[in-house]
Phi, psi and omega in degrees: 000140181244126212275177195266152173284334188294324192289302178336283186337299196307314153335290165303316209281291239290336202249015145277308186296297136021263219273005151287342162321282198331285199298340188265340185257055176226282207302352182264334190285324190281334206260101200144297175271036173264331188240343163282160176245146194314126173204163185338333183267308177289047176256180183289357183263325181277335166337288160300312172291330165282342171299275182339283167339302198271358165278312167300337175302293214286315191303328171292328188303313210250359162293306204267347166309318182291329174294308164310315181335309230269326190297323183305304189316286243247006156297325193268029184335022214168343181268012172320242232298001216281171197245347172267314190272355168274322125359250171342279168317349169302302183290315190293340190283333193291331192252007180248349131355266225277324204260333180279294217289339181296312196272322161292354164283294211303314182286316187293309181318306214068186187317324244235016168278337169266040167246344159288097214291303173305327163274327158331293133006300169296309173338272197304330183311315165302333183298297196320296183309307191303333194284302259259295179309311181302315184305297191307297156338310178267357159292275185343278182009277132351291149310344200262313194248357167227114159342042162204181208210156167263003167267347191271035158260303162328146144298359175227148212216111190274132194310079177245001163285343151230166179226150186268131171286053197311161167251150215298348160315305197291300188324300167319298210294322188300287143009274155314312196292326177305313175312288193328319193286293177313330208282324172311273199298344168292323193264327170276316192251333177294317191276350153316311178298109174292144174289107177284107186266000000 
Protein backbone atom coordinates (compact mmCIF):
# COMPACT_ATOMS: atom_id res chain seq x y z
CA UNK A 1 0.00 0.00 0.00
CA UNK A 2 1.31 3.33 -0.79
CA UNK A 3 0.62 6.88 1.01
CA UNK A 4 -0.49 9.63 -1.12
CA UNK A 5 2.29 12.80 -1.83
CA UNK A 6 -0.57 14.99 0.39
CA UNK A 7 -0.98 12.51 3.21
CA UNK A 8 3.17 12.27 3.32
CA UNK A 9 3.29 16.33 2.88
CA UNK A 10 0.84 16.29 5.93
CA UNK A 11 2.96 14.04 7.95
CA UNK A 12 6.47 16.26 7.16
CA UNK A 13 4.56 19.93 7.60
CA UNK A 14 2.99 18.67 11.07
CA UNK A 15 6.67 17.08 12.59
CA UNK A 16 8.09 20.85 11.11
CA UNK A 17 5.77 22.86 12.70
CA UNK A 18 5.68 20.79 15.96
CA UNK A 19 9.29 21.08 16.49
CA UNK A 20 9.36 24.69 15.37
CA UNK A 21 6.94 25.51 18.16
CA UNK A 22 9.40 23.86 20.76
CA UNK A 23 12.24 25.62 19.72
CA UNK A 24 10.73 29.56 18.80
CA UNK A 25 8.61 28.90 22.59
CA UNK A 26 11.98 27.63 24.18
CA UNK A 27 14.21 30.52 22.09
CA UNK A 28 11.53 33.17 23.82
CA UNK A 29 11.64 31.16 27.46
CA UNK A 30 15.42 31.86 27.40
CA UNK A 31 15.17 34.99 26.49
CA UNK A 32 12.40 35.86 28.92
CA UNK A 33 14.22 34.48 31.56
CA UNK A 34 16.64 36.84 31.41
CA UNK A 35 14.21 39.27 32.98
CA UNK A 36 12.44 37.36 35.23
CA UNK A 37 14.33 37.19 38.20
CA UNK A 38 15.69 33.68 39.71
CA UNK A 39 13.66 31.99 41.51
CA UNK A 40 12.68 27.75 41.90
CA UNK A 41 11.10 27.71 38.61
CA UNK A 42 13.31 30.26 36.99
CA UNK A 43 16.44 28.61 37.39
CA UNK A 44 19.87 27.48 35.38
CA UNK A 45 18.66 23.99 34.96
CA UNK A 46 15.17 24.92 32.95
CA UNK A 47 17.79 27.37 31.28
CA UNK A 48 19.54 24.55 29.77
CA UNK A 49 16.87 22.56 29.01
CA UNK A 50 14.91 25.22 27.29
CA UNK A 51 18.37 25.72 25.24
CA UNK A 52 18.57 22.37 24.49
CA UNK A 53 15.07 21.81 24.01
CA UNK A 54 14.96 24.85 21.17
CA UNK A 55 18.27 23.62 19.55
CA UNK A 56 17.14 20.34 18.96
CA UNK A 57 13.46 21.65 17.92
CA UNK A 58 15.06 23.83 14.76
CA UNK A 59 17.74 20.97 14.11
CA UNK A 60 14.81 18.49 13.43
CA UNK A 61 12.98 21.09 12.08
CA UNK A 62 15.84 22.05 9.65
CA UNK A 63 16.08 17.96 8.64
CA UNK A 64 12.44 17.69 7.74
CA UNK A 65 11.88 21.26 5.98
CA UNK A 66 13.31 20.55 2.50
CA UNK A 67 11.77 17.19 2.76
CA UNK A 68 8.39 18.92 3.40
CA UNK A 69 9.09 21.76 0.37
CA UNK A 70 9.44 18.93 -1.89
CA UNK A 71 6.70 16.72 -0.71
CA UNK A 72 4.60 19.91 -0.94
CA UNK A 73 5.40 20.55 -4.36
CA UNK A 74 4.63 17.64 -5.80
CA UNK A 75 1.02 17.43 -3.64
CA UNK A 76 0.36 20.32 -5.26
CA UNK A 77 0.11 18.54 -8.85
CA UNK A 78 -1.84 20.99 -11.13
CA UNK A 79 -0.90 24.21 -9.02
CA UNK A 80 2.60 24.60 -11.17
CA UNK A 81 1.41 27.91 -12.01
CA UNK A 82 -0.27 29.12 -9.55
CA UNK A 83 0.83 32.19 -7.48
CA UNK A 84 -0.11 31.04 -4.10
CA UNK A 85 2.45 27.80 -4.78
CA UNK A 86 5.12 30.07 -5.92
CA UNK A 87 4.24 32.01 -2.85
CA UNK A 88 4.53 29.47 -0.87
CA UNK A 89 8.02 28.25 -1.94
CA UNK A 90 9.18 31.70 -1.07
CA UNK A 91 8.08 31.65 2.37
CA UNK A 92 9.31 28.47 2.70
CA UNK A 93 13.00 29.28 1.33
CA UNK A 94 12.58 32.70 3.94
CA UNK A 95 12.13 30.06 6.91
CA UNK A 96 14.71 27.40 6.49
CA UNK A 97 16.86 31.09 5.96
CA UNK A 98 15.77 31.98 9.40
CA UNK A 99 15.95 28.70 10.64
CA UNK A 100 19.74 28.00 9.46
CA UNK A 101 20.75 31.09 10.69
CA UNK A 102 18.88 30.21 14.28
CA UNK A 103 20.98 26.94 14.74
CA UNK A 104 24.47 28.69 13.23
CA UNK A 105 24.35 31.12 15.84
CA UNK A 106 23.14 28.88 18.97
CA UNK A 107 26.24 26.69 17.55
CA UNK A 108 29.03 28.78 16.54
CA UNK A 109 28.06 31.30 20.14
CA UNK A 110 27.06 28.43 22.32
CA UNK A 111 25.01 28.12 25.23
CA UNK A 112 26.26 31.14 27.02
CA UNK A 113 24.46 33.51 24.14
CA UNK A 114 21.58 33.48 26.72
CA UNK A 115 23.21 35.23 29.00
CA UNK A 116 23.99 37.74 26.99
CA UNK A 117 20.89 40.24 26.42
CA UNK A 118 21.17 41.43 22.71
CA UNK A 119 22.11 38.47 21.48
CA UNK A 120 19.43 36.87 23.21
CA UNK A 121 17.13 39.11 21.71
CA UNK A 122 18.53 38.39 18.30
CA UNK A 123 18.12 34.72 19.14
CA UNK A 124 14.92 34.74 20.06
CA UNK A 125 14.02 37.59 17.36
CA UNK A 126 15.22 34.97 14.70
CA UNK A 127 13.04 32.24 16.01
CA UNK A 128 10.29 34.41 16.08
CA UNK A 129 10.47 35.61 12.56
CA UNK A 130 11.57 31.81 10.94
CA UNK A 131 8.10 30.51 13.06
CA UNK A 132 6.28 33.60 11.56
CA UNK A 133 7.72 32.36 8.04
CA UNK A 134 7.20 28.86 8.46
CA UNK A 135 3.22 29.73 9.58
CA UNK A 136 3.32 31.72 6.55
CA UNK A 137 3.94 28.98 4.28
CA UNK A 138 1.58 26.52 5.87
CA UNK A 139 -1.42 29.07 5.71
CA UNK A 140 -0.64 28.81 1.75
CA UNK A 141 -0.97 25.77 2.15
CA UNK A 142 -3.82 25.61 3.53
CA UNK A 143 -5.23 27.86 0.51
CA UNK A 144 -3.91 25.98 -1.95
CA UNK A 145 -5.85 22.66 -0.72
CA UNK A 146 -8.93 23.18 1.15
CA UNK A 147 -9.32 27.13 0.41
CA UNK A 148 -8.98 28.80 3.68
CA UNK A 149 -6.15 29.47 5.85
CA UNK A 150 -5.17 30.06 9.56
CA UNK A 151 -4.27 33.40 8.88
CA UNK A 152 -7.56 34.01 7.48
CA UNK A 153 -9.16 35.27 11.07
CA UNK A 154 -6.85 38.38 11.05
CA UNK A 155 -8.37 41.23 9.46
CA UNK A 156 -5.36 41.70 7.22
CA UNK A 157 -3.97 39.22 4.68
CA UNK A 158 -0.54 39.63 3.20
CA UNK A 159 -0.90 39.83 -0.72
CA UNK A 160 -0.51 35.98 -1.86
CA UNK A 161 -2.91 35.46 -4.69
CA UNK A 162 -0.55 37.09 -6.78
CA UNK A 163 3.71 36.96 -7.69
CA UNK A 164 6.18 38.98 -9.08
CA UNK A 165 7.94 36.62 -11.46
CA UNK A 166 11.70 37.48 -12.26
CA UNK A 167 13.15 37.20 -15.13
CA UNK A 168 16.10 34.16 -15.15
CA UNK A 169 18.58 36.88 -15.88
CA UNK A 170 17.58 38.55 -12.64
CA UNK A 171 17.11 35.30 -10.70
CA UNK A 172 20.73 34.22 -11.62
CA UNK A 173 22.15 37.52 -10.62
CA UNK A 174 20.31 36.90 -7.06
CA UNK A 175 21.71 33.90 -6.70
CA UNK A 176 25.08 34.57 -7.18
CA UNK A 177 24.80 37.47 -5.08
CA UNK A 178 23.64 35.64 -2.24
CA UNK A 179 26.06 32.63 -2.87
CA UNK A 180 28.86 35.63 -2.81
CA UNK A 181 27.27 37.21 0.38
CA UNK A 182 27.47 33.43 2.35
CA UNK A 183 30.81 32.64 1.11
CA UNK A 184 31.94 36.64 2.53
CA UNK A 185 30.32 36.07 5.86
CA UNK A 186 31.54 32.67 6.13
CA UNK A 187 34.89 33.50 5.59
CA UNK A 188 35.24 36.62 7.16
CA UNK A 189 33.15 36.86 9.73
CA UNK A 190 32.11 33.59 11.24
CA UNK A 191 35.65 32.83 12.47
CA UNK A 192 35.99 35.64 14.08
CA UNK A 193 32.83 35.02 16.50
CA UNK A 194 34.14 33.61 20.12
CA UNK A 195 32.26 30.68 21.79
CA UNK A 196 30.45 32.13 24.49
CA UNK A 197 30.51 29.12 27.30
Amino acid sequence: MMVGAATFHTAMAEIVVGSMVLATLCAIGCSVSLILPSSEINNESLMVTMDRASLAGSVLALIFLPIAILSGNIAADGQAESALLYNKFVYSGLALGFWSAFVIGRIRMGPGLWEERPLAILQSTTAGFAFLMTSMASSIGGKIVRGESLFDVFPFWLPTETAAILPLWASASLLILGITSSALVFRFTLPKIARIE
